[in-house]
C-alpha positions in Angstrom: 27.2 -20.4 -23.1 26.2 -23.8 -25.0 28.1 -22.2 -28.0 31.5 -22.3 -25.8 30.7 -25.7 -24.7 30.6 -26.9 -28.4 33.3 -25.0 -28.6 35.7 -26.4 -26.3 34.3 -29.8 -27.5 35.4 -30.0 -31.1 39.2 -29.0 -29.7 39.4 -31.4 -26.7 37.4 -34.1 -28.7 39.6 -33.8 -31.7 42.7 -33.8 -29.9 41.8 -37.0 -27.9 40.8 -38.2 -31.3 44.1 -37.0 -33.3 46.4 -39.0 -30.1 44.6 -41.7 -30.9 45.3 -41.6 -34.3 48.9 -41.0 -33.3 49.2 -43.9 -31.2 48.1 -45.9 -34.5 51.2 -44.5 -36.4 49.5 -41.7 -37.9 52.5 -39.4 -37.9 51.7 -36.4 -39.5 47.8 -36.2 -38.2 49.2 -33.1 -35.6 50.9 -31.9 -39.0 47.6 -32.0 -40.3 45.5 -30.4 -37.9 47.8 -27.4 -37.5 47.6 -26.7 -41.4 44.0 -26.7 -41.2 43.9 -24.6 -38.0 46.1 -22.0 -39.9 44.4 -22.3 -43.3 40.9 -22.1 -41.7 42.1 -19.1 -39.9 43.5 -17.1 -42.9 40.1 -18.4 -44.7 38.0 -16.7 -42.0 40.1 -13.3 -42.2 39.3 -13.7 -46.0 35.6 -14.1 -46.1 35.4 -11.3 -43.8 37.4 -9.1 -46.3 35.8 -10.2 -48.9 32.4 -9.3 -47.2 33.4 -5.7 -46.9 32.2 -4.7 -50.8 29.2 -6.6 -50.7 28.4 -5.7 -47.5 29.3 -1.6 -48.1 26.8 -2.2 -51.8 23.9 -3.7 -49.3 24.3 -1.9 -46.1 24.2 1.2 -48.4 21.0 0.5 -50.6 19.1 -0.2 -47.1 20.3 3.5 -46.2 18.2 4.6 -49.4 15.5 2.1 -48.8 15.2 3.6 -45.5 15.6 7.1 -46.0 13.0 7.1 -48.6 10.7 5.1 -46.6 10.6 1.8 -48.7 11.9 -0.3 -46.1 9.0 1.2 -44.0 6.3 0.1 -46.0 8.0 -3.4 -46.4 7.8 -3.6 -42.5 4.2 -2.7 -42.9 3.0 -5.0 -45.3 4.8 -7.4 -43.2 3.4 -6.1 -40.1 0.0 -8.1 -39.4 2.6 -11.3 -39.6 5.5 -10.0 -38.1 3.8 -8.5 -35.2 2.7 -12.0 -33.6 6.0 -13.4 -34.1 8.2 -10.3 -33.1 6.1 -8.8 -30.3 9.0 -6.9 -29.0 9.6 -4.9 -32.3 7.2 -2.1 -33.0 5.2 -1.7 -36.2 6.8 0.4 -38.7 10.3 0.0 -37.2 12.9 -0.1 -39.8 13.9 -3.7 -38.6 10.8 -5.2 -39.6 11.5 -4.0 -43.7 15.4 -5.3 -43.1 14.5 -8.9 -41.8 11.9 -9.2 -44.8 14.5 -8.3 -47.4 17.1 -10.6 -45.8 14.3 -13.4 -45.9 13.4 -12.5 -49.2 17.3 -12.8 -50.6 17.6 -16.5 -48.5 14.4 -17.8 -50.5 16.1 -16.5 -54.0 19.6 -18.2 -53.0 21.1 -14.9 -52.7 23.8 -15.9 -49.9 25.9 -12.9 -50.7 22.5 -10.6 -50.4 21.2 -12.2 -47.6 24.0 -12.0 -45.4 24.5 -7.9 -45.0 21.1 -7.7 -44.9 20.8 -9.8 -42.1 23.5 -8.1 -40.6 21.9 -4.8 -41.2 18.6 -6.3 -39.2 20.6 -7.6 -36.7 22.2 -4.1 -35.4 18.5 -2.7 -35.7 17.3 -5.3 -33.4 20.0 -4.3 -30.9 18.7 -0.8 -30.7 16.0 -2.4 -28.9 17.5 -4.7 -26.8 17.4 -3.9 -23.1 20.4 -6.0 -22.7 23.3 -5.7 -25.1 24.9 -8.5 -24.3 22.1 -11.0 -24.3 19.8 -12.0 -27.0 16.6 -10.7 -27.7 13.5 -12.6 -28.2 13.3 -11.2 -31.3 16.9 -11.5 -32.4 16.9 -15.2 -31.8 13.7 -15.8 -33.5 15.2 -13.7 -36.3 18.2 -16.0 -36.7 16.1 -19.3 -36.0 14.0 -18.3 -38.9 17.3 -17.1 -40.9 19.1 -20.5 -40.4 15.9 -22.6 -41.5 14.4 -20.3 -43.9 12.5 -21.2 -47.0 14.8 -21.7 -50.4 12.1 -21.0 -53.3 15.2 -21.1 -56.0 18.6 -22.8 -54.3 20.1 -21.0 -57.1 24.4 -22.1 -56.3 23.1 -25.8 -56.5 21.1 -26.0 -59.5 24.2 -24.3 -61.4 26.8 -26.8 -60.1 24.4 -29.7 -61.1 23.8 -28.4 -64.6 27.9 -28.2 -65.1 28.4 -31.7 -63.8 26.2 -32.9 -65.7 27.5 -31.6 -68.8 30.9 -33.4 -68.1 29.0 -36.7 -67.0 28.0 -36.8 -70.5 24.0 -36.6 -69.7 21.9 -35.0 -72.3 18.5 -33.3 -71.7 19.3 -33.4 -68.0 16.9 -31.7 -65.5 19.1 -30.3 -62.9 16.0 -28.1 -61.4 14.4 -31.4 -60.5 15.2 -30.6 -57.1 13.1 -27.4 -57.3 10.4 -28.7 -55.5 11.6 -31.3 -53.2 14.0 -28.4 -51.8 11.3 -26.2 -51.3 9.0 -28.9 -49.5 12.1 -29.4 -46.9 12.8 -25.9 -46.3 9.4 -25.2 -45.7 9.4 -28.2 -43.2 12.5 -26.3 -41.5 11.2 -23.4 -41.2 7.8 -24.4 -39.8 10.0 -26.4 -37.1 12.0 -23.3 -36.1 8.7 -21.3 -36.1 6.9 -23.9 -33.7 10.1 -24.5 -31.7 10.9 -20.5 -31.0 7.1 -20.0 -30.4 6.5 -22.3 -27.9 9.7 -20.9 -26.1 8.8 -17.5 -26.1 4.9 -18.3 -25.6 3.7 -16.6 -29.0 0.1 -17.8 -30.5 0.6 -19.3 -34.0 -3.2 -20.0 -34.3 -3.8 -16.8 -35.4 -5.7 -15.3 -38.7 -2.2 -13.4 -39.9 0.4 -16.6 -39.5 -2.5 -18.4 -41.2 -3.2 -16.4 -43.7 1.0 -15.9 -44.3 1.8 -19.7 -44.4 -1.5 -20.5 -46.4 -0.6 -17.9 -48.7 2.7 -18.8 -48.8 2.2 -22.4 -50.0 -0.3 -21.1 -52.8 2.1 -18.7 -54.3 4.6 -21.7 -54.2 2.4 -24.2 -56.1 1.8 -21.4 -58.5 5.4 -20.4 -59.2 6.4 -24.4 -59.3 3.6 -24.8 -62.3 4.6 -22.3 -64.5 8.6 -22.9 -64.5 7.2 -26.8 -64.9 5.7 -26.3 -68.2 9.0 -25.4 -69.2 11.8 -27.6 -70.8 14.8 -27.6 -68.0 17.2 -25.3 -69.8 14.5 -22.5 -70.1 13.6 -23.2 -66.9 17.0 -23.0 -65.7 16.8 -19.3 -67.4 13.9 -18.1 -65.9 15.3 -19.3 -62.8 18.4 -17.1 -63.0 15.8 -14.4 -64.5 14.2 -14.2 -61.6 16.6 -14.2 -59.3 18.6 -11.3 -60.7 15.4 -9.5 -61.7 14.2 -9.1 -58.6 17.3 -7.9 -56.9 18.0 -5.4 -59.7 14.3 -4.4 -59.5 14.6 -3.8 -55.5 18.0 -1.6 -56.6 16.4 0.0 -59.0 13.5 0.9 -56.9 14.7 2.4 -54.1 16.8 4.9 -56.1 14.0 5.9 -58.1 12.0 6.3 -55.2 14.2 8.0 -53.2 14.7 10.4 -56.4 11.4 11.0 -56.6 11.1 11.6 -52.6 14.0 14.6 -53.6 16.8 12.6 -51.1 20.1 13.0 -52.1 20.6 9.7 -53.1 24.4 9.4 -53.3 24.9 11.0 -50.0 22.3 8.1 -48.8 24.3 5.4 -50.4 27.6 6.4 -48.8 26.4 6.8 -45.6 25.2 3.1 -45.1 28.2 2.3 -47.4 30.6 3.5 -44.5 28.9 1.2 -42.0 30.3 -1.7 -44.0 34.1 -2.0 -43.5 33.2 -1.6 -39.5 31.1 -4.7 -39.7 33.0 -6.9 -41.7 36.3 -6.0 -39.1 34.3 -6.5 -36.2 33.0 -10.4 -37.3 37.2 -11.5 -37.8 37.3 -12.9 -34.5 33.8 -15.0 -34.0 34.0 -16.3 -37.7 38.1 -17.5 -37.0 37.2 -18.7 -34.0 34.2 -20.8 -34.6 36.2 -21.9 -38.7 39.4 -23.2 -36.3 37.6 -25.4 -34.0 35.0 -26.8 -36.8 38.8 -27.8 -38.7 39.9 -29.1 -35.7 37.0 -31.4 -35.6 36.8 -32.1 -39.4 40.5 -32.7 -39.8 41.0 -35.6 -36.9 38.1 -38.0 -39.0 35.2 -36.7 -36.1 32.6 -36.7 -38.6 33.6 -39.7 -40.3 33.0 -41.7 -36.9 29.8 -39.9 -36.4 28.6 -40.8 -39.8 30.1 -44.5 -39.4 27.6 -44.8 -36.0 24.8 -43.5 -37.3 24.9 -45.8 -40.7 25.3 -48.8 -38.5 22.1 -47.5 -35.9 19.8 -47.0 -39.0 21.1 -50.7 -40.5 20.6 -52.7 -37.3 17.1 -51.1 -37.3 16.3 -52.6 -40.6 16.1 -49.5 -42.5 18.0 -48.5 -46.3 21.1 -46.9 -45.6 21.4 -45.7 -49.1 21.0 -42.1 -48.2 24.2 -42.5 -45.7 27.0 -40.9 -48.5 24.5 -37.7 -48.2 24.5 -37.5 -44.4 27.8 -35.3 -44.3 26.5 -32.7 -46.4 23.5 -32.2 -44.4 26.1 -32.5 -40.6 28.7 -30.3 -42.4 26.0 -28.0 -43.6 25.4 -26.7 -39.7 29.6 -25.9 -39.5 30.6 -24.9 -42.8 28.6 -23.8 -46.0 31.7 -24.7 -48.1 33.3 -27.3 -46.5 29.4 -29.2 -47.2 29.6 -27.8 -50.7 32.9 -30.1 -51.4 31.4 -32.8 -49.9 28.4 -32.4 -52.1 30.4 -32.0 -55.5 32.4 -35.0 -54.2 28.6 -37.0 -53.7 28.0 -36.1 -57.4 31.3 -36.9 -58.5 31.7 -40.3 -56.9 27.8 -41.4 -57.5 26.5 -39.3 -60.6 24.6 -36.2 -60.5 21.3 -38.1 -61.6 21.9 -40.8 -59.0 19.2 -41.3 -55.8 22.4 -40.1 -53.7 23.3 -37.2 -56.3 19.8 -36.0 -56.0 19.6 -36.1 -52.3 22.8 -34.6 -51.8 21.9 -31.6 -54.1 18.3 -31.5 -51.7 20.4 -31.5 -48.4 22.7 -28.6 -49.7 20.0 -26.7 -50.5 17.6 -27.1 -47.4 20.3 -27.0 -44.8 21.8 -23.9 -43.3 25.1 -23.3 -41.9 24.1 -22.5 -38.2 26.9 -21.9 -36.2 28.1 -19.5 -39.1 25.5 -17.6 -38.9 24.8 -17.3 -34.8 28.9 -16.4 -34.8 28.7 -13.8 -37.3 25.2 -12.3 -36.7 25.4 -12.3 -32.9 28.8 -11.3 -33.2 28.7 -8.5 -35.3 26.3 -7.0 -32.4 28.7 -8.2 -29.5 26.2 -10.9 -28.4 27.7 -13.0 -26.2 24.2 -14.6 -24.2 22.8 -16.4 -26.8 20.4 -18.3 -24.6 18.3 -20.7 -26.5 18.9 -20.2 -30.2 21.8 -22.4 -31.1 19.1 -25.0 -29.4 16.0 -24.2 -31.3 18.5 -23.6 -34.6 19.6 -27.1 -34.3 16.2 -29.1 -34.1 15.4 -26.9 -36.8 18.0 -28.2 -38.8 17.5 -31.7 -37.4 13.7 -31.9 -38.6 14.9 -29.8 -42.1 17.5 -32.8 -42.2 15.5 -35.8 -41.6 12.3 -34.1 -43.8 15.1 -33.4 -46.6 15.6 -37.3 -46.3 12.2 -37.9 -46.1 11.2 -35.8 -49.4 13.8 -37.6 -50.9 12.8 -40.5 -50.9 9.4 -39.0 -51.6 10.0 -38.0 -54.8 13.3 -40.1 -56.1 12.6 -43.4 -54.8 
């Protein structure tokens, strides 16, 4: 319900926006909008396409996983932790190893892993939903999680950096000095999401297995942060990548050899969850053009200019820096459209330098934010969700608290 609301908001807001603009002798702002409605529309039947081969690769390495009973024992080593946060989903239930993997391919930077896995999870949780068309408890702390989840390596960002800075001229640049800072803000996000869904939902968070997870968590961190450290910033760019792929490949690589060694037919495995993936990328088409329209409509009439404008001149008349302002669109764009805050990133590194406070920050925000109406249209849509009760709401302060401790850290560390 609040999701059509917003909906309906960005068209009838823009519009009252774009006749303004009219009245002002902008003459071609309708001409404008309409592009951008078509382009965003054909750009939203793309992505959904182009989903289909990644998706059909992931959705049919998951089939292995599970019919060899990896994905089992991930849901059980998960189990003590996930079982106080997902009390509806049994131990040992095959969505329990899918919502680990997906979380596992966020905190790499693995958006185009991440996303069929998360998928994959989502249409498992709906086998145990009472009620098909409204969100679970677990569902919604699922995506809450999803859309503030922890970035160990924000792999896309570190890799535009390093190229801008090769044709900014700077030598011996470190452009996985946002490493830490990232993973500081993300972890801030997710703990907000966490605490917000919890308190909804009435789960215990004072209890030894979230302890011991979010403890744990925050030593393995410290650990992997001091030995890439020691490291000059082009190795450590390397080992980043390293990882990355490594651990993907190894997770391939695994569950074929286990399920060779359980005596599956492997193939057979693999095209079976293969099939599943042209059917889900079809069946997302309408939520993602719907939701890419309107966010166009909103973007193209100068919307989040003005928003951006007001909240510049709020923070100045309280006698605070504004110098963190030219980042603020990444981090509001960030919530609509994962590209659309990636160009206004690159334009942030372009127009300040990629070593600049604002560069840095920008590069932090991009990589600690999450694109949350993207995902609650395309997750809850690709399981015909259409009661999403509180999610969008405990998304958003998610992202609001991920935003502001972004900020926060950067200043932290860069100032």
């Amino acid at each position: 319900m609040v999701l059509n609301f917003i909906w309906i908001g960005f068209f009838l807001i823009g519009f009252a926006v774009a006749l303004v603009r009219l009245l002002q002798g902008d003459l071609t702002i309708f001409t404008q909008v309409l592009t951008g409605i078509f382009d965003t529309a054909k750009t939203g039947f793309d992505i959904s396409l182009g989903l289909v081969g990644v998706m059909s690769l992931w959705l049919g390495i998951m089939k292995i996983g599970e019919n060899a009973g990896v994905i089992q024992l991930f849901a059980r080593a998960m189990g003590p932790f996930f079982g106080r946060i997902f009390p509806e989903v049994p131990r040992g239930h095959p969505a329990g190893g899918s919502m680990v993997m997906n979380f596992s391919a966020n905190m790499l930077g693995l958006d185009n892993a991440a996303t069929p896995l998360g998928l994959k999870a989502m249409k498992e949780l709906q086998e145990l939903n009472p009620r098909k068309d409204t969100a679970s408890n677990a569902m919604i702390m699922f995506l809450v999680l999803n859309t503030a989840g922890i970035t160990l390596i924000p792999t896309s960002v570190i890799a535009i950096r390093q190229a801008m800075a090769v044709d900014q001229g700077l030598v011996g640049f470190n452009a996985a000095d946002i490493f830490l800072p990232t993973l500081v803000a993300t972890f801030i996000s997710f703990m907000s999401g966490l605490v917000a869904v919890a308190w909804v939902q009435r789960i215990n968070l004072f209890s030894a297995p979230v302890l011991v997870f979010v403890g744990g968590f925050i030593a393995i961190m410290a650990a992997v942060f001091g030995w890439l450290h020691s490291y000059p910033p082009e190795q450590m760019s390397q080992y980043i990548g390293l990882l990355g792929s490594g651990v993907i490949l190894s997770i391939i690589v695994t569950f074929i050899a286990v399920g060779a060694w359980r005596r599956i037919n492997v193939y057979e495995s693999f095209v079976e969850g293969a099939k599943e993936g042209f059917g889900v990328a079809v069946q997302i088409i309408p939520y993602l053009v719907a939701i890419l329209v309107a966010i166009s409509v909103f973007r193209t009439t100068g919307c989040m200019d003005y928003i951006v404008r007001g909240i510049a001149a709020g923070v100045g008349a309280l006698g605070l820096p504004t110098d963190f302002v030219p980042a603020l669109p990444i981090g509001l764009m960030k919530t609509l459209s994962g590209s659309g805050a990636r160009g206004l990133m690159v334009d942030v590194l372009k127009t300040y330098g990629v070593d600049s406070f604002e560069g840095k920050l920008a590069a932090i925000i991009q990589g600690s934010t999450e694109t949350t109406f993207y995902v609650l249209a395309v997750y809850f849509g690709s399981v015909n969700i259409k009661k999403t009760r509180y999610a969008l709401t405990c998304g958003l302060l998610a992202d609001l608290v991920g935003l502001v401790g972004a900020i926060a850290v950067g200043y932290w560390f860069f100032k």
